[in-house]
GUTI-906558 format. One record per residue (C-alpha): residue number from 1; residue in three letters; z, y, x. Coordinates in steps of 0.05 Angstrom, whole numbers, plus 5000, padded with zeros to 4 digits. Each point is the difference from the previous one (the first is absolute). Example, Ala and Ser with C-alpha at 12.3 -4.5 7.8 and 13.67 -1.06 7.14 Angstrom:
<nodes>
NODE    k    r     z     y     x
NODE    1  ALA  5156  4910  5246
NODE    2  SER  4987  5069  5027
</nodes>
This chain:
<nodes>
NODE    k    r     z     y     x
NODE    1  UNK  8194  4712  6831
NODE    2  UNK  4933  5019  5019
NODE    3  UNK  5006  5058  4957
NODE    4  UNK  5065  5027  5037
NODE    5  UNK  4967  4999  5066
NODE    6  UNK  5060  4980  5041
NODE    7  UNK  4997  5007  5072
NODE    8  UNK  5043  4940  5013
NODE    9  UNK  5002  5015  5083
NODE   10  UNK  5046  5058  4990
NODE   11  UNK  5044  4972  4959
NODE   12  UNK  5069  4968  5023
NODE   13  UNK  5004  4937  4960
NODE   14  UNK  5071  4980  5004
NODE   15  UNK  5018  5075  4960
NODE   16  UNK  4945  4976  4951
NODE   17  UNK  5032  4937  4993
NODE   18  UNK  5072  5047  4995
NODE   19  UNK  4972  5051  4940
NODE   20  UNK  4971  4937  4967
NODE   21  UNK  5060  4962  4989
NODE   22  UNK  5035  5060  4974
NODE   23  UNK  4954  5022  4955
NODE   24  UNK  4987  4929  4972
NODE   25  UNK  5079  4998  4992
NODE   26  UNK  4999  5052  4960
NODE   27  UNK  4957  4984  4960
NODE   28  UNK  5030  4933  5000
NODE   29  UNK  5070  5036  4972
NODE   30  UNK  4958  5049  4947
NODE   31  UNK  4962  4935  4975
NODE   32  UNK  5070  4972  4969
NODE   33  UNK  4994  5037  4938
NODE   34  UNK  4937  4949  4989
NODE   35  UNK  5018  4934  5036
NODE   36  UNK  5063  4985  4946
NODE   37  UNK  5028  4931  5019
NODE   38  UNK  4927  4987  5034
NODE   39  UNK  5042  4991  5074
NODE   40  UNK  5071  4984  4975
NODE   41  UNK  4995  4924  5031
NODE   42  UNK  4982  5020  5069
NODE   43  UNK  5047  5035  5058
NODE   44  UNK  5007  5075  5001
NODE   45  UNK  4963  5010  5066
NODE   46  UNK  4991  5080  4998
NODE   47  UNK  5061  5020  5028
NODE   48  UNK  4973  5066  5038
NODE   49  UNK  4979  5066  4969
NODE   50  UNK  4932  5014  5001
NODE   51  UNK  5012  5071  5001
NODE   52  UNK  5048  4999  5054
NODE   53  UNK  4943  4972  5050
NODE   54  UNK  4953  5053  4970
NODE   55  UNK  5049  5061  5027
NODE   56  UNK  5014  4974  5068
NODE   57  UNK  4920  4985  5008
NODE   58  UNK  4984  5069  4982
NODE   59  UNK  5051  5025  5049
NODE   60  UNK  4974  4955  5052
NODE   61  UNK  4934  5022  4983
NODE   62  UNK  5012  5089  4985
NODE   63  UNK  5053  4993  5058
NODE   64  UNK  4952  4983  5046
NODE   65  UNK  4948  5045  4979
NODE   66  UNK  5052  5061  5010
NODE   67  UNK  5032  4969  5059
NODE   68  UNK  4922  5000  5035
NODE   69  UNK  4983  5075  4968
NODE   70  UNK  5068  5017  5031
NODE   71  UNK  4981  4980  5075
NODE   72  UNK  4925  5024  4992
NODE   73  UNK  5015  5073  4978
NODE   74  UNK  5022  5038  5050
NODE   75  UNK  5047  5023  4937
NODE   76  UNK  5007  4968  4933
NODE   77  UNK  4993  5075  4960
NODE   78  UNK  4982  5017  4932
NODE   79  UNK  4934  4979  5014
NODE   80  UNK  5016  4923  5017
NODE   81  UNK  5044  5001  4936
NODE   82  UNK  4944  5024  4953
NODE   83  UNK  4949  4956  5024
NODE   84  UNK  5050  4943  4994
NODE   85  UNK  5012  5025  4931
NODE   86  UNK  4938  4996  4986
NODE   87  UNK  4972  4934  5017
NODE   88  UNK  5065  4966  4967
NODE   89  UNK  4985  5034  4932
NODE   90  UNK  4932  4987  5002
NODE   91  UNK  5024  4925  5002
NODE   92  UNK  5054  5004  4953
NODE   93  UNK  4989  5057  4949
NODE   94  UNK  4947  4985  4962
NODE   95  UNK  5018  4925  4980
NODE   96  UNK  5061  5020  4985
NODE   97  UNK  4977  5067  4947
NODE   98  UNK  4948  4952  4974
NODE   99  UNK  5053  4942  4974
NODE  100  UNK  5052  5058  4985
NODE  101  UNK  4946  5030  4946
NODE  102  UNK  4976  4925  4977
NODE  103  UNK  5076  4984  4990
NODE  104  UNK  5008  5064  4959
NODE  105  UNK  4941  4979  4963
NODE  106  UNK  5023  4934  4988
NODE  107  UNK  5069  5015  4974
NODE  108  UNK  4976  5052  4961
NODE  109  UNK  4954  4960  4962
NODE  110  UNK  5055  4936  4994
NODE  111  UNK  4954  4947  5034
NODE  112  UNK  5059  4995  5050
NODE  113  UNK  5076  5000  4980
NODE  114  UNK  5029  5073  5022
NODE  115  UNK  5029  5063  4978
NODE  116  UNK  4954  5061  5016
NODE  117  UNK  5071  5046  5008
NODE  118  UNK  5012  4955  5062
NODE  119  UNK  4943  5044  5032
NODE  120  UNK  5016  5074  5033
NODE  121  UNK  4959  5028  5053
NODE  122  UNK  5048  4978  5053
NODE  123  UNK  4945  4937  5005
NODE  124  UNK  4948  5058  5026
NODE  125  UNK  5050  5019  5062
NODE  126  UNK  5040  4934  5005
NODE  127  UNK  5064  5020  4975
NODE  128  UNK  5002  4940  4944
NODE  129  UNK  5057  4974  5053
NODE  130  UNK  5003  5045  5055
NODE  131  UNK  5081  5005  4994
NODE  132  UNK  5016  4944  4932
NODE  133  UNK  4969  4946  4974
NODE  134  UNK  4945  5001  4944
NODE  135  UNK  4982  4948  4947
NODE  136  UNK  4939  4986  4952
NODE  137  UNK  4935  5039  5019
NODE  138  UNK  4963  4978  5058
NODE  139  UNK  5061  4968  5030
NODE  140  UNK  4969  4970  5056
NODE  141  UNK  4982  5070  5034
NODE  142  UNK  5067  5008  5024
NODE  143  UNK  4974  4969  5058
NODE  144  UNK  4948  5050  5006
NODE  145  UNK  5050  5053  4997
NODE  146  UNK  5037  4971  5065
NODE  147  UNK  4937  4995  5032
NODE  148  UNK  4974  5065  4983
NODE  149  UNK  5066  5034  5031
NODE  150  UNK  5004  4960  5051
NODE  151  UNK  4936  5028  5028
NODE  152  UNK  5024  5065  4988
NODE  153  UNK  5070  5003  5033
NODE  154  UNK  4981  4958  5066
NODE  155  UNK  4944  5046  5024
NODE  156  UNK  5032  5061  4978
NODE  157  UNK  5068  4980  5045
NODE  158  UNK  4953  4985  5059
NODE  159  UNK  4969  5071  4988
NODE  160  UNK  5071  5025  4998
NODE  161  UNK  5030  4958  5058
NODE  162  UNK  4940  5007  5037
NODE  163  UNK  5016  5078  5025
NODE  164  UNK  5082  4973  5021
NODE  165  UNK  4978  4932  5030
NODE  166  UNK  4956  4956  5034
NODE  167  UNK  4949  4961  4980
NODE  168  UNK  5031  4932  4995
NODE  169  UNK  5067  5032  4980
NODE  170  UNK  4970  5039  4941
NODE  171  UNK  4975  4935  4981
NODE  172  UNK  5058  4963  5010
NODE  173  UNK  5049  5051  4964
NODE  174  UNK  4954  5008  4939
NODE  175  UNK  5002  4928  4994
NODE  176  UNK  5068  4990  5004
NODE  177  UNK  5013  5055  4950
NODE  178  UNK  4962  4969  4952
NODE  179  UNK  5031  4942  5007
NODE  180  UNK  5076  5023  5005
NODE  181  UNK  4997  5050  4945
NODE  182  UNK  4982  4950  4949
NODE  183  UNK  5043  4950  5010
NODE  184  UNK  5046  5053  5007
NODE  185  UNK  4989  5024  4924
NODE  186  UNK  5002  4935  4973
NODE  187  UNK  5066  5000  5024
NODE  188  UNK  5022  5057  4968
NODE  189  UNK  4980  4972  4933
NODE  190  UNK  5028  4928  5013
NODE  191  UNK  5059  5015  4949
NODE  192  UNK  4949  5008  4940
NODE  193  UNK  5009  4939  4948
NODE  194  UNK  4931  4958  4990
NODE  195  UNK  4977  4936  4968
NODE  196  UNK  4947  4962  5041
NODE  197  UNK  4949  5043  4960
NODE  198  UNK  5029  5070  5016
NODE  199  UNK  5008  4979  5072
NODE  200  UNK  4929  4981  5007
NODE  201  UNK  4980  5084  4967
NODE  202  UNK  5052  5037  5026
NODE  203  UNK  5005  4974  5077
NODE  204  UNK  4928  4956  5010
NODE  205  UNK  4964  5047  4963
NODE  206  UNK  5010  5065  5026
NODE  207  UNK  4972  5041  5052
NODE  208  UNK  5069  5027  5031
NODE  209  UNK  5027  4927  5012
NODE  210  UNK  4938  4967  5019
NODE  211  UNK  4966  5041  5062
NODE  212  UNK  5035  4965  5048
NODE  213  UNK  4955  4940  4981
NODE  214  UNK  4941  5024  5022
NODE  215  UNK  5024  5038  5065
NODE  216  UNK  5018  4927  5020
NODE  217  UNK  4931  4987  5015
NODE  218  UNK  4995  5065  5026
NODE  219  UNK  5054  4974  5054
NODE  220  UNK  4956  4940  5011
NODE  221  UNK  4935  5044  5015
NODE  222  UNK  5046  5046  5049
NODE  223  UNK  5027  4933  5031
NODE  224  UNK  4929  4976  5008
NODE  225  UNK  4968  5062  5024
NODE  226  UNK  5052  5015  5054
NODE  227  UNK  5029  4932  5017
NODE  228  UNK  4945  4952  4989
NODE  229  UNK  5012  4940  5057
NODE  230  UNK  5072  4996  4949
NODE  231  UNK  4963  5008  4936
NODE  232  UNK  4945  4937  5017
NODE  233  UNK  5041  4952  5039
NODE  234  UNK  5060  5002  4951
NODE  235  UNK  4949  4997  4938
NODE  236  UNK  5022  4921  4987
NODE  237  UNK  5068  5017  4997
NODE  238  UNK  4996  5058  4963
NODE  239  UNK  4960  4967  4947
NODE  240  UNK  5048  4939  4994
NODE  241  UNK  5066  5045  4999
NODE  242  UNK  4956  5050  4947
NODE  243  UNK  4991  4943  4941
NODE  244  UNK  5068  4973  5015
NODE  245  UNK  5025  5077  4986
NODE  246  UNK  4956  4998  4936
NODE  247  UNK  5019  4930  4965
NODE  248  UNK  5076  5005  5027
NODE  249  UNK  5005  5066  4963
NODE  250  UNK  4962  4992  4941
NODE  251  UNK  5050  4929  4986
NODE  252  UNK  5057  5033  5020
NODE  253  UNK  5047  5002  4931
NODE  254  UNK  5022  5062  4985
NODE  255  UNK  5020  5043  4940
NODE  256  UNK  4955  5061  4986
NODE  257  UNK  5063  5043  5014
NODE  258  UNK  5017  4981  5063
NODE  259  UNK  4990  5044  5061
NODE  260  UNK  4964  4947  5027
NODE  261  UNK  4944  5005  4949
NODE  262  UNK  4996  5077  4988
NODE  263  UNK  4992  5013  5080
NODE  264  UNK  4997  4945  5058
NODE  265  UNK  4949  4951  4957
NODE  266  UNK  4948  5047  4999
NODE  267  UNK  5009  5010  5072
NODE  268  UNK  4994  4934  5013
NODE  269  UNK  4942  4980  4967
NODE  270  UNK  4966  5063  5030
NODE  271  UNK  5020  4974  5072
NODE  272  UNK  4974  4941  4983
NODE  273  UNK  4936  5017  4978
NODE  274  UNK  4982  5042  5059
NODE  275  UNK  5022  4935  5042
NODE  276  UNK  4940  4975  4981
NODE  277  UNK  4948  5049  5020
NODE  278  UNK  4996  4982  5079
NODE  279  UNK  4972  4934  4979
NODE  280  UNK  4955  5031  4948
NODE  281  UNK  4976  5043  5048
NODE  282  UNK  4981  4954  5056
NODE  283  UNK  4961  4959  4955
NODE  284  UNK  4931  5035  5016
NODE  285  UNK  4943  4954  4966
NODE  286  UNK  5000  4942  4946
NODE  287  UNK  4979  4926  5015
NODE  288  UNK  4975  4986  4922
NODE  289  UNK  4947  5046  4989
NODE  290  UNK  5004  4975  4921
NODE  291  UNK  5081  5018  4997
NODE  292  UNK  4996  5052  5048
NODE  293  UNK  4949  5037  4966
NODE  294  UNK  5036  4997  4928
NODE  295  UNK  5061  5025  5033
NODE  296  UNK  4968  5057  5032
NODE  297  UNK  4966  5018  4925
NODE  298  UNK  5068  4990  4973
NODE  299  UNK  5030  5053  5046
NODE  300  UNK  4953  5043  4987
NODE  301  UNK  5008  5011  4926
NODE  302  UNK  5069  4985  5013
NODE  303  UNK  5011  5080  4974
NODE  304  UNK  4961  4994  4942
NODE  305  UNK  5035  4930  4975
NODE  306  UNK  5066  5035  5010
NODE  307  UNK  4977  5050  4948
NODE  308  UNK  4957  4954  4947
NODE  309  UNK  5043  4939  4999
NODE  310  UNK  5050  5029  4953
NODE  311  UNK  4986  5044  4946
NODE  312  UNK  4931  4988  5000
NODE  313  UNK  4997  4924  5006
NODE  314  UNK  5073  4968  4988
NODE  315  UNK  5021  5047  4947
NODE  316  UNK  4940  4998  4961
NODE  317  UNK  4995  4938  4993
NODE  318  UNK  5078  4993  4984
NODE  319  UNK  4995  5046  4942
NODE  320  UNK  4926  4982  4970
NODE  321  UNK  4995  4929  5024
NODE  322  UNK  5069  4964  5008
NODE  323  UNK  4997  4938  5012
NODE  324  UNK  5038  4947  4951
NODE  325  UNK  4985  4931  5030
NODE  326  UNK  5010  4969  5066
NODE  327  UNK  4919  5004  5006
NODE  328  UNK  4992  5058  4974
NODE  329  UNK  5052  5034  5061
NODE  330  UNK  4953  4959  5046
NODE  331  UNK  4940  5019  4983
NODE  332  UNK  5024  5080  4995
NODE  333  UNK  5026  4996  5065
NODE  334  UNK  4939  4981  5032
NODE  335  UNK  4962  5060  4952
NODE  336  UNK  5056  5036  5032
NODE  337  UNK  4982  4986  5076
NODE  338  UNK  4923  5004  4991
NODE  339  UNK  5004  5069  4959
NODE  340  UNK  5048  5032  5058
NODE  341  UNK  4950  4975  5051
NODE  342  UNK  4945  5024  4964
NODE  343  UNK  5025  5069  4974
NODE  344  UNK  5030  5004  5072
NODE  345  UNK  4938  4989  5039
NODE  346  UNK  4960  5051  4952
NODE  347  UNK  5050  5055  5003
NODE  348  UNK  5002  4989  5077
NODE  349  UNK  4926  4996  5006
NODE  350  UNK  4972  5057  4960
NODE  351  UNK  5058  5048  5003
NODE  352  UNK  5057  4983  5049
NODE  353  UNK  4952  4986  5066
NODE  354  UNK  4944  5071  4980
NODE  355  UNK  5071  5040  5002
NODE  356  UNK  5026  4971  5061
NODE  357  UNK  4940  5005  5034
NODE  358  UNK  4999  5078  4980
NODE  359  UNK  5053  5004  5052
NODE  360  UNK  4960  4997  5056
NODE  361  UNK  4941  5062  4979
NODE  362  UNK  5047  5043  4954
NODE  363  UNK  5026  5055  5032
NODE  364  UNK  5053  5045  4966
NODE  365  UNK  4998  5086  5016
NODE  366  UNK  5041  5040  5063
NODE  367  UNK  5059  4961  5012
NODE  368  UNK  4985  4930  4970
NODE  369  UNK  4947  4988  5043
NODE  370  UNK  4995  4944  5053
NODE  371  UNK  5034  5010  5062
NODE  372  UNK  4956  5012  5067
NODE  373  UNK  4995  4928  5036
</nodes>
């Protein structure tokens, strides 16, 4: 950890804590390929969806980074959005090219199972799901792809509201758009006939039904930032009424063509989720300097997991190395936790952290250039 020089007094330890449990649940899901009947004799614990808690944190997270930019400039022009442009894809971009070329490479040479068709160069704009589902290659980006709009649509609204509004209203409409338009949409589409698997690509997975997810956190930063006595002293509350939204909805029985399922459940478990992040967020500091520590380095490579736990790790092994015995699943599924933390802690180390930390010197030409403080 030494090696990651992590400045642990500027770090908020209860959103650690949040990004680590969703990352380690999804890795917890993508590790079933390997595990076989490893678990089958104890309870199915994992009820929540790991990247469900990743959206609303980043909303929480971008929200209040635009919602502060917002109320600093004296206007939120092209400026602001460039620069925010620019320190997001600095964070995101190059992971994500890196793993997009080492899937390509992968496929293409059949050490991981995959058709090389599946590929178009909608991965290098993030249109693999933009307005329907995709399957095979790199599935897992099409949470990237959310993401990635996501941080295009919000601040370009605010730029756009920001000349017919005020502050807090352009904030608050933006939001709310984001939010309404989605839900909207997946509305619209509620009549199309899915299985459980086609409901999970063609309304989970794509970036037209699933923005609302992440502008729920956004709500939470704008409820924090403008209404923050509320936001703390209801944080208990919140939190218990947030994981009794998550588990209610997620054992709710329904049929993966009711209304139900297409629209209100993902609702729910987004409203849930952001439930959740006033008590994250008021938990400042760790008491366990062992646990607290290994959460914090599991947050931070929490990115580069996401990205290496699949293909590179879980899918390798399932098509070089499958397991046949009871001991052999167990002893590939711990290859396949120590290899994501390794390959995960390299990637962030070496290439993930030297980009990011271009952010801060790199300065684009004329109109991409930082805005005057």
């Amino acid at each position: 950890m030494k090696l990651l020089n992590i400045n642990y007094e500027n770090r908020v330890y209860g959103l650690d804590v949040f990004r680590a449990v969703a990352i380690l649940i999804v890795v917890k899901v993508h590790g079933g390929m390997i595990e076989g009947e490893l678990f089958d004799s104890l309870p199915h614990l994992i009820r929540i969806d790991g990247v469900e808690l990743f959206f609303v944190l980043s909303g929480f997270l971008i929200g209040g980074i635009l919602i502060k930019t917002v109320e600093k400039e004296s206007h939120f022009g092209w400026a602001s959005l460039t620069h925010f442009w620019k320190r997001r894809w600095f964070r995101t971009l190059p992971n994500y090219y890196l793993i997009l070329l080492i899937n390509y490479l992968l496929i293409k040479n059949e050490i991981i199972a995959g058709s090389i068709d599946d590929f178009s160069f909608k991965f290098l704009f993030f249109f693999q799901n933009f307005e329907a589902g995709f399957v095979g290659f790199f599935w897992e980006s099409w949470s990237l792809s959310v993401e990635e709009w996501f941080y295009i649509f919000l601040p370009v609204l605010i730029l756009g509201f920001g000349y017919i509004f005020s502050k807090k209203n352009t904030l608050l409409f933006a939001i709310l758009l984001l939010i309404i338009l989605p839900m909207m949409y997946r509305f619209s589409i509620s009549d199309m006939n899915v299985d459980q698997f086609w409901l999970d690509v063609n309304f989970r997975k794509v970036v037209l039904t699933r923005l609302d997810a992440i502008n729920f956190g956004v709500l939470a930063a704008f409820s924090k930032y403008y209404y923050p006595l509320v936001f703390h002293k209801y944080r208990n509350i919140m939190f218990i009424v947030g994981v009794i939204c998550l588990y209610a909805n997620s054992f709710i029985p329904t049929d993966p063509n009711d209304f139900y399922s297409k629209t209100i459940s993902f609702t729910m478990t987004s409203i849930g989720a952001a439930l959740l992040l006033a008590k994250a967020d008021s938990i400042k500091k760790f008491k366990y300097p062992v646990i607290g520590k290994t959460v914090i380095f599991i947050s931070l490579i929490s990115y580069s997991m996401y990205l290496v736990n699949l293909a590179l790790v879980a899918q390798v092994i399932d098509k070089n190395f499958p397991p046949e015995t009871l001991w052999e699943n167990a002893y590939m599924y711990v290859v396949y936790w120590v290899a994501t933390l390794v390959f995960s802690t390299l990637l962030y180390t070496f290439y993930e952290k030297p980009f990011t930390d271009l952010r801060d010197t790199f300065k684009f030409p004329n109109i991409f250039s930082k805005p005057s403080k």
